[in-house]
C-alpha distance (Angstrom), angle and dihedral (degrees) to the residues before:
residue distance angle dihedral
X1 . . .
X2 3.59 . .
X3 4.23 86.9 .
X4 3.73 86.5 46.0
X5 3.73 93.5 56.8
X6 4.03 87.9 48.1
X7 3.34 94.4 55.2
X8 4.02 94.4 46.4
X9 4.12 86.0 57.6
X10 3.27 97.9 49.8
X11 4.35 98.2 48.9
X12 4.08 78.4 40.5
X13 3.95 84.9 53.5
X14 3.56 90.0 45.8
X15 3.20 96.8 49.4
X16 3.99 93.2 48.4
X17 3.78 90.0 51.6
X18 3.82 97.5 44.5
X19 4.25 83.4 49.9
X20 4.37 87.9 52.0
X21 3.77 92.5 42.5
X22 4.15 90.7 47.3
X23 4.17 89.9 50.1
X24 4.20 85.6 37.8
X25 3.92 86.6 53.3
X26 3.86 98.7 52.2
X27 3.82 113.8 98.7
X28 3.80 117.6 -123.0
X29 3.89 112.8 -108.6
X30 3.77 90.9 -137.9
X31 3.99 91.9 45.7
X32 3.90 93.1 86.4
X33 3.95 104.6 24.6
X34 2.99 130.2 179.7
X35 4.13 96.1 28.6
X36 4.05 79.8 167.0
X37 3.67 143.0 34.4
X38 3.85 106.6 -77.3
X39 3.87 117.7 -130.5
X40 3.82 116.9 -142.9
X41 3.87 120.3 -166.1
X42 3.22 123.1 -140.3
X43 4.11 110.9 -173.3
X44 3.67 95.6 -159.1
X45 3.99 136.3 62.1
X46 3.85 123.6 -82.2
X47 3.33 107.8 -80.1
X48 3.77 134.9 38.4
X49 3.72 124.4 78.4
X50 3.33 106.5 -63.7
X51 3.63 92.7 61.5
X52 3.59 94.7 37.4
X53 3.39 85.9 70.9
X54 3.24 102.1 34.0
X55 3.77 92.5 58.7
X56 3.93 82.6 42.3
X57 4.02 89.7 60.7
X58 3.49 100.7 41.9
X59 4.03 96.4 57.6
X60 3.23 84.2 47.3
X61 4.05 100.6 57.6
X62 3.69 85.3 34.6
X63 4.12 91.9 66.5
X64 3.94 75.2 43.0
X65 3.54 106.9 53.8
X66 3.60 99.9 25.1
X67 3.47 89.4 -130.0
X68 3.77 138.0 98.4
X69 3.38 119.4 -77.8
X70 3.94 114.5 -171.9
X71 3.74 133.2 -163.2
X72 3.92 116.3 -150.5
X73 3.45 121.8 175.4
X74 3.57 126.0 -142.5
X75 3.65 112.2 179.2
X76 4.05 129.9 -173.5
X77 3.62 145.4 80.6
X78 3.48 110.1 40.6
X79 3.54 86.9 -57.2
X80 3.21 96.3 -55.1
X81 4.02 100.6 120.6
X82 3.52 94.9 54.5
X83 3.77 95.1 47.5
X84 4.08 91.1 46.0
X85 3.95 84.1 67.2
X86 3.43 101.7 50.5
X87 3.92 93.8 48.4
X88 3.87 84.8 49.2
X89 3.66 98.3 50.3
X90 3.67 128.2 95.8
X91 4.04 110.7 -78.5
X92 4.05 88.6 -131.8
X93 3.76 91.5 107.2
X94 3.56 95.9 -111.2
X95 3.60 89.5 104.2
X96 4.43 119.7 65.8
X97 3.49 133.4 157.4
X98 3.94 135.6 -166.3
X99 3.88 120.5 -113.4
X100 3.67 124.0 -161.5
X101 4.09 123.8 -172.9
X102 3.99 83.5 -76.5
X103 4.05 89.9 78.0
X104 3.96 89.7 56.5
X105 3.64 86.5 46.1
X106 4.09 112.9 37.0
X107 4.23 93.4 68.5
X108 4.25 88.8 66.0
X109 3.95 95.8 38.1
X110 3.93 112.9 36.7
X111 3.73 122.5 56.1
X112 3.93 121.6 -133.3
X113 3.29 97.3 23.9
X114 4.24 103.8 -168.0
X115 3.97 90.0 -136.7
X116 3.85 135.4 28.3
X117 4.14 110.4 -122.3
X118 3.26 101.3 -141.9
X119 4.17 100.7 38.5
X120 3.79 99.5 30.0
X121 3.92 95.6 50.9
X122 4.16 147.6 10.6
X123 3.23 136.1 -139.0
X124 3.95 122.6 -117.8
X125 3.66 100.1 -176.3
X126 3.33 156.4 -22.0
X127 3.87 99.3 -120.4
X128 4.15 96.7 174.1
X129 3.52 151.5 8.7
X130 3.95 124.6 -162.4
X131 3.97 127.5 -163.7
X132 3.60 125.7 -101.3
X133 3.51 133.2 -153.9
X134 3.94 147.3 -175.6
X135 3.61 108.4 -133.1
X136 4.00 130.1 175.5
X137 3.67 140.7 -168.4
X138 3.75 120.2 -78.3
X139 4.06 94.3 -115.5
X140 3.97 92.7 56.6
X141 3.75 114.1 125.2
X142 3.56 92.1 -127.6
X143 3.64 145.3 61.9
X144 3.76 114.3 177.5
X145 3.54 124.2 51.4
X146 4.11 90.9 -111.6
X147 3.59 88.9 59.6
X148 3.67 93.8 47.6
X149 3.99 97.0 46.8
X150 4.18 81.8 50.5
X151 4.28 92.1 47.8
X152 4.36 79.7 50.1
X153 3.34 97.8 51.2
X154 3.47 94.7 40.5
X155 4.05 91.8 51.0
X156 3.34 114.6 29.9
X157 3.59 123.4 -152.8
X158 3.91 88.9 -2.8
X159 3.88 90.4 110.7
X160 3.90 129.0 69.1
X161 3.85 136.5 -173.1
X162 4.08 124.0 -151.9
X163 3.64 118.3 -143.8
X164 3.81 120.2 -174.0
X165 4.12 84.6 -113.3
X166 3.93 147.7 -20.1
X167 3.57 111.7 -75.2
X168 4.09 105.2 18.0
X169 3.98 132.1 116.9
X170 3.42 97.8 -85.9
X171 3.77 96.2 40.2
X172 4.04 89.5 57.8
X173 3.86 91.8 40.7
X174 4.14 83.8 61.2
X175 4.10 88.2 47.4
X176 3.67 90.7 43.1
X177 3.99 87.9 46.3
X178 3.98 90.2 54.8
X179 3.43 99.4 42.8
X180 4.30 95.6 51.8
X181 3.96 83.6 42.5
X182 3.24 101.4 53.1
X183 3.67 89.6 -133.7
X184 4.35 137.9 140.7
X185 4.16 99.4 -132.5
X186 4.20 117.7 151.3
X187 3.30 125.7 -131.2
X188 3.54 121.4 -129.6
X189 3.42 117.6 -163.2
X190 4.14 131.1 -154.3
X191 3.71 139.0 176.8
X192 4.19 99.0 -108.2
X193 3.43 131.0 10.3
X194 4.44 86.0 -111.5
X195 4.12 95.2 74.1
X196 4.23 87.8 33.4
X197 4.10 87.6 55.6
X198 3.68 88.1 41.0
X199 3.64 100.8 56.1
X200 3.74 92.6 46.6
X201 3.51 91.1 50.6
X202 3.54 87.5 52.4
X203 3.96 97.7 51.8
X204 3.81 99.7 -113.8
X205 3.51 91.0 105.6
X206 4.24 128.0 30.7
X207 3.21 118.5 -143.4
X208 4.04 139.5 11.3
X209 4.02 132.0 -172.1
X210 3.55 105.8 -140.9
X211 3.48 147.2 164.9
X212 4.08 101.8 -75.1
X213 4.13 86.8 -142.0
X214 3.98 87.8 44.7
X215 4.08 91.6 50.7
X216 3.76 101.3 34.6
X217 4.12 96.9 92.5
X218 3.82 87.0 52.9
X219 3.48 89.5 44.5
X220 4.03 90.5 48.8
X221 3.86 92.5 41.3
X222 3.95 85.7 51.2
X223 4.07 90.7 -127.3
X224 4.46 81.5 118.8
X225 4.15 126.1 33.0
X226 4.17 115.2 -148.1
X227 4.03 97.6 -120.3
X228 4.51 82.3 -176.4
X229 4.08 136.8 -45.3
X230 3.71 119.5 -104.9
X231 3.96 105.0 -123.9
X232 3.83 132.2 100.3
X233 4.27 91.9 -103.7
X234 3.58 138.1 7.1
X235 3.44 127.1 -59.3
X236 4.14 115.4 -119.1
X237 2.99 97.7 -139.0
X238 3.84 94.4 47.1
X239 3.53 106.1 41.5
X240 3.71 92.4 149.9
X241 3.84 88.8 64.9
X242 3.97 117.1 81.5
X243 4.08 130.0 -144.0
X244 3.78 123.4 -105.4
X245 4.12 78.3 -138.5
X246 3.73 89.3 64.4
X247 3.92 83.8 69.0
X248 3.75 97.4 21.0
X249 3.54 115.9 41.5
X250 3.53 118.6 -133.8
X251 3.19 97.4 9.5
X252 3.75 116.9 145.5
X253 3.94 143.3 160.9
X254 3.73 134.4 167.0
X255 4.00 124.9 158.6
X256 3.57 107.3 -118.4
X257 4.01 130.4 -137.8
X258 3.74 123.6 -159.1
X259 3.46 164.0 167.5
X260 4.12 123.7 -125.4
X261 3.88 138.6 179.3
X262 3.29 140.2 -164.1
X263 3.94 107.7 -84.9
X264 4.30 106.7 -100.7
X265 4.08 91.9 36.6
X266 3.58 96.8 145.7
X267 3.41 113.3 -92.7
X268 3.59 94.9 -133.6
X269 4.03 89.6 61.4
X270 3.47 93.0 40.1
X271 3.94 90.5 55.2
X272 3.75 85.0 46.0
X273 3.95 88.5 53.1
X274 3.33 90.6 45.5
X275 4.05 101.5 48.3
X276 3.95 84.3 47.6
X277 3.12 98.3 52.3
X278 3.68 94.8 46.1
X279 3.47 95.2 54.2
X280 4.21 86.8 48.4
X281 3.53 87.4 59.9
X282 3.58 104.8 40.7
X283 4.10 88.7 53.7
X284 3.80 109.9 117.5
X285 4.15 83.7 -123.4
X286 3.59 89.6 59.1
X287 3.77 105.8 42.3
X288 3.69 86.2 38.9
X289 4.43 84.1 63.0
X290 3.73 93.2 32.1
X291 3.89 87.6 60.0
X292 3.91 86.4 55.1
X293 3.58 87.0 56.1
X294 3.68 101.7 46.2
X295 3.67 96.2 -102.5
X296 3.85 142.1 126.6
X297 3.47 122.4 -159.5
X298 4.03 124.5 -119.3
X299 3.58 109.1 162.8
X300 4.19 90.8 -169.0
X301 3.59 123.5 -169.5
X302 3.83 120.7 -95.4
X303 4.12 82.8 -107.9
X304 3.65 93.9 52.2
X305 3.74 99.0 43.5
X306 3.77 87.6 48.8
X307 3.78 90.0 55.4
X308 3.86 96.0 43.3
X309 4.01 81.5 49.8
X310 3.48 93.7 52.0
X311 3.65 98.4 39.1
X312 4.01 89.4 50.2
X313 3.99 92.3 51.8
X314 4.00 81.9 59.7
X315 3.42 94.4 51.8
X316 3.51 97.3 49.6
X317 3.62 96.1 37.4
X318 3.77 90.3 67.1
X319 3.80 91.3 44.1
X320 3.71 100.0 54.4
X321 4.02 83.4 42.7
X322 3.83 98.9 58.2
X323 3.51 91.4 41.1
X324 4.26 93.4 43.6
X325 4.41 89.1 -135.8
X326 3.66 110.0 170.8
X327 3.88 132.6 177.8
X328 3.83 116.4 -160.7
């Protein structure tokens, strides 16, 4: 007996050694990425910011990986086009796309979506964040945002904000606006954010949240005024500009710029992406060019990105809810 149970702990040690050398002897997934050019999807046309820095990221993990990294742009729908293809591509890495503040906002406010967000793909990270602000035209009676929540209440329905369409950033940063103001404003839709900044500059409409990097040569030229900026403190290097949370508390909006994957990428290539591409756009070359676009790099974790993904479809969920916005 006692021989017997010898020889059962040494097969059983075998066998527990043969098991660690088998896992010790399988290659890491991440270990020789990219084995192929890598595709990243870019849902809008060339040009523009999001493709600016798209194209600005890629060469960058390109001299990285030593591998090609290629920027296809598939624009349409909200978004919704481009993102389609990345959640139906291969989860091998190979495959990325860009998201912008649309993907956080597109599962509350379009119908039959072709993918679920937050089953069909991941996040990587975060790679960017750019300003936003509320400006207004010159002739407005107010300045401040107290004085314009005071004109609102005091005319209701009387002023209107453009967005460049139903259903994008700047569009729910308006709805979002109302609702934590307590105030009656109209939307007024266009098809671009070029004719929406044009009729506010013009007076025929009040108010616009833009882009701050997009409205800042209006602003300079004195064809807009800054009523407040959109994120939780002041910007550095706009001190002169005030908070809509130093009226409203809480109240915070930035347009987001990231990178997504097919959902069941590896997560030992998508933390590979991820640290890449976080060191990309943490280079003083790169922040020095994402400043000149009105960015600021983050370069998040995949865990962090998938919070601030999920935490943003809440947001906007409850938004597009008390205001009933659909897209068809």
């Amino acid at each position: 007996m006692h021989l017997n149970r010898i020889l059962a702990a040494t097969v059983l040690l075998a066998q527990m050694f043969a098991a660690g050398s088998s896992l010790a002897a399988q290659p890491d997934p991440a270990s020789g990425y990219p084995n192929a050019p890598v595709r990243l999807i870019v849902p809008f046309p060339a040009g523009g910011p999001t493709d600016s820095l798209a194209r600005l990221i890629a060469q960058k993990l390109q001299d990285k990986w030593k591998q090609s990294v290629i920027v296809d742009n598939k624009p349409g729908a909200g978004t919704v086009i481009g993102t389609d293809a990345v959640a139906k591509a291969p989860a091998d890495g190979l495959t990325l796309g860009m998201a912008i503040s649309a993907y956080t906002i597109n599962p509350s406010v379009r119908t039959g979506m072709p993918y679920n967000t937050l089953k069909d793909l991941t996040g990587v990270t975060q790679l960017a964040a750019a300003q936003m602000v509320l400006v207004a035209a010159p002739g407005t009676p107010f300045n401040t945002i107290p004085e314009l929540v005071a004109y609102a209440r005091a005319h209701p329905g009387k002023l209107s904000y453009a967005s460049p369409g139903a259903g994008t950033g700047t569009h729910l940063a308006g709805e979002l606006f109302k609702n934590a103001a307590r105030i009656d404003i109209v939307h007024v839709p266009y098809k671009g954010s070029g004719p929406a900044q044009t009729d506010v500059i013009g007076g025929r409409v009040e108010l616009m949240f833009d882009v701050l990097q997009s409205a800042l040569p209006m602003v300079q030229s004195g064809r807009l005024k800054v009523i407040a900026l959109t994120s939780a403190r002041r910007d550095r290097g706009f001190p002169q500009y005030p908070v809509i949370g130093e009226t409203i508390p809480g109240f915070e909006v930035t347009s987001m710029f990231g990178l997504i994957a097919p959902a069941g990428i590896p997560a030992g290539i998508r933390k590979r992406i991820q640290v890449d591409a976080a060191s990309v756009v943490h280079s003083a070359e790169v922040t020095d060019k994402l400043g000149a676009l009105g960015m600021v790099p983050v370069g998040s974790s995949p865990e962090a990105f998938n919070g601030f993904i999920q935490a943003e479809i809440v947001k906007w969920g409850k938004v597009v809810k008390a205001n009933d916005i659909h897209i068809e």
